[in-house]
C-alpha positions in Angstrom: 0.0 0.0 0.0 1.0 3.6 -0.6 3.1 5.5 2.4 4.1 8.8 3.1 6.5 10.4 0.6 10.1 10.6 1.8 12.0 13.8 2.4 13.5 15.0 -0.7 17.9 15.5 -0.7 17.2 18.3 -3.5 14.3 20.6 -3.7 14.4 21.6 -7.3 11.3 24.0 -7.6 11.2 26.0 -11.0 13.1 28.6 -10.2 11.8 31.9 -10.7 13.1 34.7 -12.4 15.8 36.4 -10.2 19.1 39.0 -9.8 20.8 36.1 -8.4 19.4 33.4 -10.8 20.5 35.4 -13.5 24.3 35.8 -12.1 24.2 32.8 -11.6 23.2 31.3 -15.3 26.1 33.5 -16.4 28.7 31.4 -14.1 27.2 28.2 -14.8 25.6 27.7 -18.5 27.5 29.9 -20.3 31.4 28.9 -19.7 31.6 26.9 -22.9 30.4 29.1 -25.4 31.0 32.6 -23.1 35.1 31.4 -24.1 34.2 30.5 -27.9 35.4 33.9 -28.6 39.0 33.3 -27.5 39.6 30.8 -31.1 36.6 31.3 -33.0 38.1 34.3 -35.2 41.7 32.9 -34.7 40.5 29.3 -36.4 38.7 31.5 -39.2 42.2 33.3 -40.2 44.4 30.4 -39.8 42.3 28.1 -41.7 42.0 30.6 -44.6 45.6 31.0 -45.0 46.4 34.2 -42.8 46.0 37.5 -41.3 47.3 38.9 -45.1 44.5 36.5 -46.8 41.6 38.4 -45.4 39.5 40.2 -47.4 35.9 42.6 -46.7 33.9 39.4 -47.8 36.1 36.8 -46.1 35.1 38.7 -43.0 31.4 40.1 -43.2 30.5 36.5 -44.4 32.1 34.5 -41.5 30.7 37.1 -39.2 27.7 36.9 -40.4 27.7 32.7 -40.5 28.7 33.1 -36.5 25.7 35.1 -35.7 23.3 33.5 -37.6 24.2 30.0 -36.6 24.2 31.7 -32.8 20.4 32.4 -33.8 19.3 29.5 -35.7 21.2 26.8 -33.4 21.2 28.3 -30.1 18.5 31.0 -29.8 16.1 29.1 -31.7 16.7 25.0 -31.2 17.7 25.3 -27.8 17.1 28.7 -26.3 12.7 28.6 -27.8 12.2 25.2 -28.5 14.8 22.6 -26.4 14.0 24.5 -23.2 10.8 23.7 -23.1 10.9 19.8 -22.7 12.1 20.0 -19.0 12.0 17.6 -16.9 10.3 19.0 -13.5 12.8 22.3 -14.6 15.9 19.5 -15.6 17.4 19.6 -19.3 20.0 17.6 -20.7 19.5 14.6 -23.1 19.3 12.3 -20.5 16.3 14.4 -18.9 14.9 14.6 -22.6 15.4 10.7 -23.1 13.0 9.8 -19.7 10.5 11.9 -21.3 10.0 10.1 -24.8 11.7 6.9 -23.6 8.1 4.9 -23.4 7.4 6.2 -26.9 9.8 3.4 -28.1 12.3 1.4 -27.0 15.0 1.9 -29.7 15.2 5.5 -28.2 17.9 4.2 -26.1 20.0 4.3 -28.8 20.6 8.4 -29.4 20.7 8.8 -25.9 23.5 7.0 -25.0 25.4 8.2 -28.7 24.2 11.3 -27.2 25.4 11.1 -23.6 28.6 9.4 -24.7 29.7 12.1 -27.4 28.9 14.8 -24.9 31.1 13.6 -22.1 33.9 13.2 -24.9 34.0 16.1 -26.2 33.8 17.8 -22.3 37.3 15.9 -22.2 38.5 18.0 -24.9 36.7 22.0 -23.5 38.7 22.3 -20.5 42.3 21.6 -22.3 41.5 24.1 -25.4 39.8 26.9 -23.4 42.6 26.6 -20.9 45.3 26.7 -23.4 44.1 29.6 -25.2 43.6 31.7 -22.5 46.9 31.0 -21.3 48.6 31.6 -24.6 47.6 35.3 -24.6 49.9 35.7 -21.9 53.5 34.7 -23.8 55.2 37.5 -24.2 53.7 39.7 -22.1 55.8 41.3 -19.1 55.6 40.9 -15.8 57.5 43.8 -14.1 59.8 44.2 -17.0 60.4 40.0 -17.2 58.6 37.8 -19.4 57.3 34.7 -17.6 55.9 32.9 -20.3 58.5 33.2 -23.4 57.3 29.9 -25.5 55.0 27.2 -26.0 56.5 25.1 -23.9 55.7 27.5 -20.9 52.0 27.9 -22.1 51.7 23.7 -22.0 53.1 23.6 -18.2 51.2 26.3 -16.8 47.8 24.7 -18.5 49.0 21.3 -17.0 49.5 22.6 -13.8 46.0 24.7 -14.0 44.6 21.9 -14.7 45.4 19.4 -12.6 44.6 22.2 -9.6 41.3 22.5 -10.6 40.9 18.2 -11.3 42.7 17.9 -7.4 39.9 20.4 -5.8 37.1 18.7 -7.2 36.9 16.3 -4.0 36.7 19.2 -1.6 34.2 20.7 -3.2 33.6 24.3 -5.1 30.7 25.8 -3.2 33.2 28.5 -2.2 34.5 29.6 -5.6 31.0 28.6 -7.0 29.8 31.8 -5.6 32.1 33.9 -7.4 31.4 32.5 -11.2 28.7 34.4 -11.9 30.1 37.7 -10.9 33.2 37.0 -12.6 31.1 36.1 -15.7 29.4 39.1 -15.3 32.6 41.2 -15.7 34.0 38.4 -18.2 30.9 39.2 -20.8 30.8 42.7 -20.2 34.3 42.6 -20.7 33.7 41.5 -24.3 30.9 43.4 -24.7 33.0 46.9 -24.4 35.9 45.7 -26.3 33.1 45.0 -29.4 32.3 48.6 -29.0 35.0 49.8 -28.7 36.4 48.7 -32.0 33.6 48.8 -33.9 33.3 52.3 -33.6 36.6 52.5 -36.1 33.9 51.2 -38.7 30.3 51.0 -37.9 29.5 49.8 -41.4 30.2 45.9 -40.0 26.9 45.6 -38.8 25.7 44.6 -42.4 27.5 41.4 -41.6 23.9 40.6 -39.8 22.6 40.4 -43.5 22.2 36.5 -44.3 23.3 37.6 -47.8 27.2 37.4 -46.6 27.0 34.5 -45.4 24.8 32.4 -48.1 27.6 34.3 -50.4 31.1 33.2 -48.5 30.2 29.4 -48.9 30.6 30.1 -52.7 33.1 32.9 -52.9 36.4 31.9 -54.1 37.9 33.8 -51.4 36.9 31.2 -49.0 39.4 28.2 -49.8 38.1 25.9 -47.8 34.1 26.3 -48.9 31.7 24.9 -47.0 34.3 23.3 -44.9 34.3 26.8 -43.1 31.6 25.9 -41.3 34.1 23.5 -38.8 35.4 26.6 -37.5 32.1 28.1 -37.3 30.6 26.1 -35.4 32.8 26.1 -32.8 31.1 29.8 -31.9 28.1 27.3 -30.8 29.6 24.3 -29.0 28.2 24.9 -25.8 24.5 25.0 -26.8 24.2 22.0 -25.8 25.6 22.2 -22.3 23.2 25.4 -22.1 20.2 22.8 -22.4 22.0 20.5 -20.3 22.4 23.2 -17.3 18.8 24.6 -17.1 18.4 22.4 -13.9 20.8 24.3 -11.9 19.2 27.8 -12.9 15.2 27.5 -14.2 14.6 28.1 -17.9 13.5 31.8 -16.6 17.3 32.9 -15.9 18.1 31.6 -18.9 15.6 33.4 -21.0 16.8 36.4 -19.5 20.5 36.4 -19.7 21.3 34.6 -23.1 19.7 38.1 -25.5 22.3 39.7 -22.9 25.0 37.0 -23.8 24.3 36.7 -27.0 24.5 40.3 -27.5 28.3 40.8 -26.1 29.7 37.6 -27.9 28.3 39.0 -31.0 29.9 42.4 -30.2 32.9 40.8 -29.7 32.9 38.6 -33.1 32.4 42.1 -35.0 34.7 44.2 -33.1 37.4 41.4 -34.2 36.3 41.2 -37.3 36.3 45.3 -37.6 40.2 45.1 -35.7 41.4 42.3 -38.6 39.7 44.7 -41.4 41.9 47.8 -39.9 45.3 45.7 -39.4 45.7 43.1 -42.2 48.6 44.6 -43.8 50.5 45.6 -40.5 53.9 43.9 -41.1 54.0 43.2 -36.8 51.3 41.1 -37.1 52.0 39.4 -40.4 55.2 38.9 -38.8 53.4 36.9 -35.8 52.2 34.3 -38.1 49.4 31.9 -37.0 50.3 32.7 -32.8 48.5 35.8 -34.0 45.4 35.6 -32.2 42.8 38.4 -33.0 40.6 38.4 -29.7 44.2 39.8 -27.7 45.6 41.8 -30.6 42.6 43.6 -30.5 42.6 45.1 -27.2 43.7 48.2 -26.2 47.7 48.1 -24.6 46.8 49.2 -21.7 43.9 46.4 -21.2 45.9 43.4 -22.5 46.7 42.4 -19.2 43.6 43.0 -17.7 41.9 41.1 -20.7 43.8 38.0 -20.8 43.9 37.6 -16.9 40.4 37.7 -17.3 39.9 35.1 -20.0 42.0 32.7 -17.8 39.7 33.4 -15.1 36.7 32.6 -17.6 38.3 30.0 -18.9 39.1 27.8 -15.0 35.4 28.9 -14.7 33.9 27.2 -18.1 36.1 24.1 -17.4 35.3 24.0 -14.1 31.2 23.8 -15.6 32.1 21.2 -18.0 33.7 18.6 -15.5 30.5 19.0 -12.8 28.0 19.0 -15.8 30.3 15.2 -16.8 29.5 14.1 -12.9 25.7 14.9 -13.4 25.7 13.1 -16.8 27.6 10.0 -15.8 24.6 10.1 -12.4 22.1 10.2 -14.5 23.1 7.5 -16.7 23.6 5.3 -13.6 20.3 5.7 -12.3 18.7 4.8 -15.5 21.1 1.7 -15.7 22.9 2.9 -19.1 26.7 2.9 -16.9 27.8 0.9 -14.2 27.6 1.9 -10.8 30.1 4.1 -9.8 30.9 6.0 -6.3 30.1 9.1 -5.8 30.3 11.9 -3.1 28.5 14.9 -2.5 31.5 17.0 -0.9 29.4 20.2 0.3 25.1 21.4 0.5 25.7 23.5 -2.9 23.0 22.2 -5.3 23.7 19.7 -8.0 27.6 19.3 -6.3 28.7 15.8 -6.5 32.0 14.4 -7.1 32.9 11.2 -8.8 36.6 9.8 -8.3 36.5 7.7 -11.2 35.0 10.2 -13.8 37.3 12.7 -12.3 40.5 10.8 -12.9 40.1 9.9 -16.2 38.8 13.1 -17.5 42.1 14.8 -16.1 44.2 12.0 -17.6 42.9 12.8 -21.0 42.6 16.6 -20.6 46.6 16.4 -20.1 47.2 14.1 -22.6 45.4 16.3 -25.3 47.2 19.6 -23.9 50.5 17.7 -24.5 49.5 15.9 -27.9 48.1 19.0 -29.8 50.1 21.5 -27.4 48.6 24.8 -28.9 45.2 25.9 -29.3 45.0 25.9 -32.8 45.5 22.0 -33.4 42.9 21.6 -30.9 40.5 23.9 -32.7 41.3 21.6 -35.5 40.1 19.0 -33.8 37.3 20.4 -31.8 33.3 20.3 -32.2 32.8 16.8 -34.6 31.4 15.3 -31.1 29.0 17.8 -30.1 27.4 17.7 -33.6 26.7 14.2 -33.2 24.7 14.9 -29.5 23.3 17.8 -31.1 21.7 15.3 -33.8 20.5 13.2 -31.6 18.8 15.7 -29.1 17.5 16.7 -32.4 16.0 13.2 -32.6 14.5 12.7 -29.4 13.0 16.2 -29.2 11.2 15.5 -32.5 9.9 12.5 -30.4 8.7 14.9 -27.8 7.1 17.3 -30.2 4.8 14.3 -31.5 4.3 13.1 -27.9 2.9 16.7 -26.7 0.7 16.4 -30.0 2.4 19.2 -32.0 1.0 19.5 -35.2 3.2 16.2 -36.6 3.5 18.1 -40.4 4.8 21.2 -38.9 7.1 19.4 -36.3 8.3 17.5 -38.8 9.3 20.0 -40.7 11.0 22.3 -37.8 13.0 19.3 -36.7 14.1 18.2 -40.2 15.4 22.1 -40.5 17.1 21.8 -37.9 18.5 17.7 -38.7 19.7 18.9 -42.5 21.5 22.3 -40.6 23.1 20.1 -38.4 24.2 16.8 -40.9 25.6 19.6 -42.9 27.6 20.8 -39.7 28.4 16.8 -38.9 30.1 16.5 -42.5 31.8 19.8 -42.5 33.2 18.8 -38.6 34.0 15.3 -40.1 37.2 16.6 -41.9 38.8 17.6 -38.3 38.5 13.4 -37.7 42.2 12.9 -39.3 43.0 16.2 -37.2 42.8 14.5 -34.3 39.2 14.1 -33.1 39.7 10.8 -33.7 41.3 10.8 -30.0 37.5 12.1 -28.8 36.1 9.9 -31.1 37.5 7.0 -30.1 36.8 7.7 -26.5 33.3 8.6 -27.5 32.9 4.7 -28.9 35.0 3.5 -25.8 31.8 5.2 -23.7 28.9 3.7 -25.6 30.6 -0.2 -25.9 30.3 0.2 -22.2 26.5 1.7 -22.5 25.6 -1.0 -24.6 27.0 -3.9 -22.4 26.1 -2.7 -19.7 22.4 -2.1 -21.2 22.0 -5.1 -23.4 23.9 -7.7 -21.0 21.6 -6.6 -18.1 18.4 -6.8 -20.8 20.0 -10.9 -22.1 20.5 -11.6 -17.8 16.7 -11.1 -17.4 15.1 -12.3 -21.2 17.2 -15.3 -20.8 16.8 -16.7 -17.1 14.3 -19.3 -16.7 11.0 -18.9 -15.2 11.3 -22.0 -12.9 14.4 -19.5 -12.1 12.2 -17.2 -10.0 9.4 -17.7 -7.4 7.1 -16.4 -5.4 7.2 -14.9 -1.9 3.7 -16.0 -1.3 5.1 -19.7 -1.6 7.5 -19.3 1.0 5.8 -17.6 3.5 5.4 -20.4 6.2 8.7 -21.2 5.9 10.0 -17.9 6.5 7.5 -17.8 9.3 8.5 -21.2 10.8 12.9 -20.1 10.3 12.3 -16.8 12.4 10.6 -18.4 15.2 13.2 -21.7 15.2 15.8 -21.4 18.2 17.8 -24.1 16.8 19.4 -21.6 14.8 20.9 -18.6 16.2 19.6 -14.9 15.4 21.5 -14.0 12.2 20.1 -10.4 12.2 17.2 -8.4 13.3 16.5 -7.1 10.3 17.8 -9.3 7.0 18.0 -6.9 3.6 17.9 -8.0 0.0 18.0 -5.5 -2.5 16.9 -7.1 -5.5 13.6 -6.6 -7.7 10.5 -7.9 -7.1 8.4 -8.7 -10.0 4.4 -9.2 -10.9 2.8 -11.9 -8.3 5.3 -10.8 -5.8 8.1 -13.2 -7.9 11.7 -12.9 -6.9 15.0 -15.2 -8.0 15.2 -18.0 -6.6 18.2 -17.7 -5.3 17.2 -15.1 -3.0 15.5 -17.8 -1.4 18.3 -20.0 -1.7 20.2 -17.5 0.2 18.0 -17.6 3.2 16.7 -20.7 3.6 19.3 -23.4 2.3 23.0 -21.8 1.6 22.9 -21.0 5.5 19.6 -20.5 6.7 19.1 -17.0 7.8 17.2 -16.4 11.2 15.5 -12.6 11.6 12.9 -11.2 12.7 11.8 -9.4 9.6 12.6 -9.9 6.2 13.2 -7.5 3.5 13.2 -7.3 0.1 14.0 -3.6 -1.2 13.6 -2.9 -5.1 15.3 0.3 -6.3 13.3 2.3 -9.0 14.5 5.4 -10.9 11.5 7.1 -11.5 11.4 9.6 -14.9 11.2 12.9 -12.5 14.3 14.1 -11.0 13.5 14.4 -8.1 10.9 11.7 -6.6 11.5 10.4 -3.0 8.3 7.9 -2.2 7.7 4.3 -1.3 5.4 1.7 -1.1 5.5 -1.5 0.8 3.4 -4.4 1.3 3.2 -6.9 4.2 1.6 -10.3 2.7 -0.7 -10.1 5.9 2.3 -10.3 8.2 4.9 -8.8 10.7 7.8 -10.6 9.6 7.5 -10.3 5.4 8.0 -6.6 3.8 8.6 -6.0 0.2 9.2 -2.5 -0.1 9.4 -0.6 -3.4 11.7 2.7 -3.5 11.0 5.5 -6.0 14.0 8.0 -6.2 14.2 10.4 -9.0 16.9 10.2 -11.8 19.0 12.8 -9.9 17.9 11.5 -6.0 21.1 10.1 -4.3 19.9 6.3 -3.0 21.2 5.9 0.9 19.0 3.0 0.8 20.0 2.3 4.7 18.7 6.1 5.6 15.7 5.6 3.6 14.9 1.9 5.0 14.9 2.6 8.9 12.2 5.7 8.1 10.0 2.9 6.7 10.8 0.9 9.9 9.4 4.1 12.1 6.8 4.7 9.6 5.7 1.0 9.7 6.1 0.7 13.6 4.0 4.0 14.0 1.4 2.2 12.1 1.4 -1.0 13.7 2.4 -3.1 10.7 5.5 -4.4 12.0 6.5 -5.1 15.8 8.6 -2.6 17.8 12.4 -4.5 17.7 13.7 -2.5 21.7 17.2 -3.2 21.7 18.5 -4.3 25.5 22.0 -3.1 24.6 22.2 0.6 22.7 24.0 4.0 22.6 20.7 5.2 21.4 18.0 5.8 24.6 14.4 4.0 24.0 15.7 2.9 20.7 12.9 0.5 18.9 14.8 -0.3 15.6 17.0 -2.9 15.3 20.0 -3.9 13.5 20.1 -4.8 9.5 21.8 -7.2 7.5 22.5 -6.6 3.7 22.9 -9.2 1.7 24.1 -8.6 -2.0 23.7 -11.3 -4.7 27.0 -11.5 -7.1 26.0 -13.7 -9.8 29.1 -15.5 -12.0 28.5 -17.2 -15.7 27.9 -20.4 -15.1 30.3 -23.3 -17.7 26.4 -24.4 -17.9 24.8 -21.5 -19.8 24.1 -22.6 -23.3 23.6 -19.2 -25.4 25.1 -18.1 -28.9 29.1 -17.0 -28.0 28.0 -13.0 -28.8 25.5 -13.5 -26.1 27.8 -15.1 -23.4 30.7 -12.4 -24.6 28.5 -9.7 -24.0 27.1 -11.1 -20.3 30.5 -11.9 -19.8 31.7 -8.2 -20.6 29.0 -6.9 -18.4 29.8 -9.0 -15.2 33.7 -8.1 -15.9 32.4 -4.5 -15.4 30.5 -5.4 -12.5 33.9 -5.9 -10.5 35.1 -2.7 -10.6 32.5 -1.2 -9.1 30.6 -1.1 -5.4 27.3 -1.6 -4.9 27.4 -1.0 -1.1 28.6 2.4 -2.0 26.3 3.0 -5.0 23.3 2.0 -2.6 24.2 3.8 0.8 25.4 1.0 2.4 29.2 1.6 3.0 29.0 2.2 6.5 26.1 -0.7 7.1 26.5 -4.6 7.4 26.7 -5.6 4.1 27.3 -9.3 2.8 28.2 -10.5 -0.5 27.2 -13.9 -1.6 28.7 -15.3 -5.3 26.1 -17.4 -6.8 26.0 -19.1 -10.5 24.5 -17.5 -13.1 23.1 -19.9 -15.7 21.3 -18.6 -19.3 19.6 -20.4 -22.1 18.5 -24.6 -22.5 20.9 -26.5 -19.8 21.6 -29.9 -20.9 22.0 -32.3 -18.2 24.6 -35.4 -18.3 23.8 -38.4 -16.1 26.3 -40.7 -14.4 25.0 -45.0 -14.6 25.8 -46.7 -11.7 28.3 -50.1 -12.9 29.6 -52.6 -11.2 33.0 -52.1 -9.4 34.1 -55.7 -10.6 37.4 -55.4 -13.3 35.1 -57.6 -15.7 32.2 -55.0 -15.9 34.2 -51.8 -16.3 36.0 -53.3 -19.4 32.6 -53.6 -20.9 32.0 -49.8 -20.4 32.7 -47.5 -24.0 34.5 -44.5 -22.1 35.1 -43.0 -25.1 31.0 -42.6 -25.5 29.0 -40.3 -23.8 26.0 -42.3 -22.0 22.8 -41.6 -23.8 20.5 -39.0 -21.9 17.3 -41.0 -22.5 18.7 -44.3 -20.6 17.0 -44.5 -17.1 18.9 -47.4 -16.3 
């Protein structure tokens, strides 16, 4: 029967419109593509041959295929339409997938090429937003010395940045937290200024807002690479998707407020560079600089260089520092809806939506370094930035054309909004798909790393439950007196008060049987009250309820948890409220412990026990099958369910027990005489026939 909801960890109400909900949007959503101005430009001029191959057209056409792919992308796919298919105020394409996900089941499929791609290409944001920023400073003095002289300096500064940033993860960053969004303030003002500033030299840029320009460059000789320009353009759009992904931690409000105000300094800042490039393109300095040239520092007055790059290392730390919590939230949701293994995690401080995961942590650091000393400037990493995120953008573009139809859009017109938006962003895909032999195929590669593990982990749990027997499983109800007639035996000593299985409970109250096997023949388990606790990730967020049901005893509970995608499940903590919630009601007897820290304490102690299950040399499936289970229970032993359920700190017990799939065929042993006679009658060398009952 239905019980009183549990407390909620998170309250995630839609947040309203707010001073502080707007600072604080600016220091968490828009890191990514707040920094896109630091290489967007520099890419464009590099990858058209140089500052002296610039030309009026080259310029007002890229600027004007920034902005609108800025509108058309981001304003109008995520910003008007993407925004709206919240889950309880959560975005992200994980949120998106629990929304459509009973629509069909092969909707699995983009979410986890989705979730996958996304988390790669976070591995590569930190090192090339870091890197640039830190490159503005060589050759800058420092109280008449130059610190950073080379390239060399620029690598081991970003490594070192880096890895700070990675090491203060576990502590937590509620403390710095609270100083993003300020600092973004400044940061995109910053820009904003610097636009004006040198667009006033030439006010005639802004007809790079014409779509004319842009149609035109794609089929103007002066762009040499064609339509393969639009790789570097869409890097001024990469972190749309982490926008979407973000709306959580801010409400969709905040977010409609402050991206016109974004929006409108990174597009100053695109046309005061491209006004600065217009001005300077014959200066033999900066011809002489070559491609370390970088437009978005050149541009600045002399006196606010050092200001201005201090500042874009600052907004750089913080847009890294967004990407690697966004990849803990992403790899949380995909555990809770069973797409990656169980992995621990820690919530270090009370800030909302902080978590930490070691594992996630260390590899995303390990990669980040690797990159900063593979590509080692900026540039080769803008080369090879942005083919992942096109991929998770096409398949958010999938599953929100599967939300459209679900919230009974008008299909024709759906269609056609979404297959806009599909064709804009295939044509991105192919033009990103050149930057593959660049070196995305390093993301890339991770990127199928990530959903091989998805899809074993997925499928292999799917074959584990479509393959097990039915005689395999029974029902509680069938056991009952048994159970009864164990707790009340004193013949056997008093293995626990309270003995927990987590494991699922299906229709007719049917559990595996070698639950039961656990309890009544491996060792048979005396307690007062069995449990058996089934875990379910509801679609919301944030859920926190439970149901429970008694059989018509005292001594029998089968309780089923609902905790939201994003709910942290302390099983133990949620457990002994249902035993005071249960005791208050009379459903199960009061368990007064003679010998307690705890004064008048009525709850007594629990016993997990956690199943391990190992592939039998029985199971008789096709060898993909077995490879995959295999694959899947391989991945089970790096991780801990204890800590992924609570329990690290409760008495937990692990038993191993065989796992057996598909049509078992059964040898039988005849009986012979032992005399010398017989046994030389006996083919060895044949195996006996099944069918003989002899």
């Amino acid at each position: 029967m239905e019980k009183n909801q549990l407390n909620s960890l998170k309250n995630n109400p839609h947040s309203k419109m707010s001073v502080a909900g707007f600072l604080i949007a600016l220091g968490i959503v828009y890191g990514d593509i707040g920094t896109s101005p630091l290489y967007v430009m520099h890419s464009l001029m590099v990858g058209n041959g140089g500052l002296d191959k610039m030309s009026t057209n080259f310029i007002l056409g890229s600027v004007s295929l920034i902005f609108w792919t800025l509108t058309i992308v981001t304003t109008v796919k995520y910003v008007l339409i993407a925004l709206r298919a919240d889950n309880r105020g959560e975005g992200g394409i994980f949120a998106l997938y629990t929304l459509v996900r009973k629509r069909a089941k092969w909707l699995i499929i983009p979410a986890m090429i989705g979730g996958a791609t996304f988390l790669a290409d976070g591995m590569m944001t930190p090192a090339v937003t870091v890197t640039a920023a830190i490159e503005g400073l060589k050759g800058i003095k420092f109280n008449g010395n130059v610190l950073i002289s080379n390239q060399t300096h620029v690598i081991i500064i970003t490594m070192v940045i880096l890895s700070t940033l990675f090491f203060i993860q576990r502590f937590g960053t509620q403390l710095i937290g609270r100083a993003f969004g300020p600092i973004m303030l400044v940061w995109f003002s910053f820009l904003g200024l610097m636009g004006i500033y040198n667009i006033t030299f030439d006010w005639t840029i802004i007809r790079a807002l014409n779509p004319y320009y842009a149609i035109a460059l794609l089929q103007s000789p002066v762009n040499i690479r064609g339509i393969f320009i639009l790789g570097s353009i869409f890097l001024a759009t990469t972190g749309a998707e982490a926008l979407y992904s973000d709306m959580g931690h801010v409400g969709r409000p905040n977010i409609y407020t402050s991206w016109p105000f974004v929006k409108i300094c990174l597009l100053l800042s695109y046309l005061g560079q491209a006004v600065w490039i217009l001005r300077l393109k014959d200066d033999p300095k900066l011809l002489a600089m070559g491609s370390t040239m970088n437009p978005f520092y050149q541009s600045m007055p002399d006196n606010l260089r050092l200001f201005g790059i201090l500042l874009s290392a600052m907004a750089a730390i913080i847009a890294s520092q967004a990407l690697i919590s966004g990849s803990y939230t992403l790899v949380s949701e995909a555990t809770k809806l069973r797409i990656l293994p169980r992995l621990k995690t820690y919530y270090p401080t009370n800030f909302k939506g902080q978590l930490y995961i070691p594992t996630v942590n260390s590899i995303i650091w390990v990669v980040c370094l690797f990159i900063v000393m593979f590509f080692k400037t900026s540039e080769n990493m803008s080369n090879a930035y942005g083919l992942e995120i096109t991929i998770t953008m096409l398949m958010t573009t999938i599953l929100l054309h599967q939300w459209l139809l679900m919230k009974r859009a008008n299909r024709f017109f759906s269609t056609i909004v979404i297959s806009f938006f599909f064709i804009i962003e295939i044509i991105f895909f192919i033009t990103n798909s050149s930057k593959f032999i660049h070196g995305a195929y390093i993301t890339m590669g991770i990127a199928a790393i990530l959903i091989s593990v998805m899809f074993i982990w997925r499928y292999g749990d799917r074959l584990m439950d479509d393959n097990t027997f039915r005689s395999h499983f029974a029902s509680l109800l069938a056991f009952k007196h048994q159970l009864n007639d164990l707790r009340k035996d004193p013949s056997y000593p008093l293995y626990t008060t309270n003995l927990v299985y987590l494991t699922k409970v299906h229709d007719g109250y049917r559990i595996k049987k070698n639950i039961l096997y656990s309890i009544l023949d491996k060792r048979p388990k005396r307690a007062e009250v069995y449990w058996f606790v089934t875990v379910n990730v509801t679609d919301e967020p944030y859920t926190a309820a439970y149901s429970v049901e008694t059989f018509d005893t005292d001594y029998m509970v089968s309780v089923q948890l609902y905790l939201g995608f994003r709910v942290d499940q302390k099983v133990n903590v949620y457990l002994r409220q249902v035993v005071n919630d249960m005791m208050a009601n009379g459903e199960i007897k009061p368990q007064p412990q003679k010998y307690t820290t705890i004064p008048d304490r009525q709850v007594g102690d629990f016993s997990f026990v956690l199943i391990k299950e190992a592939l039998s040399p029985d199971t008789k499936i096709s060898g993909l099958k077995k490879a995959i289970i295999r694959a899947r229970l391989a991945l089970q032993k790096f991780i801990s369910p204890a800590s992924w359920f609570g329990l690290s700190y409760s008495d937990v017990i692990e038993e191993r027990v065989p796992l057996v799939l598909g049509k078992i065929s059964m040898n039988r042993l005849r009986l012979v005489r032992k005399d010398r006679s017989a046994l030389q009658d006996i083919p060895i060398d044949q195996p006996i026939d099944d069918d003989d009952d002899e």
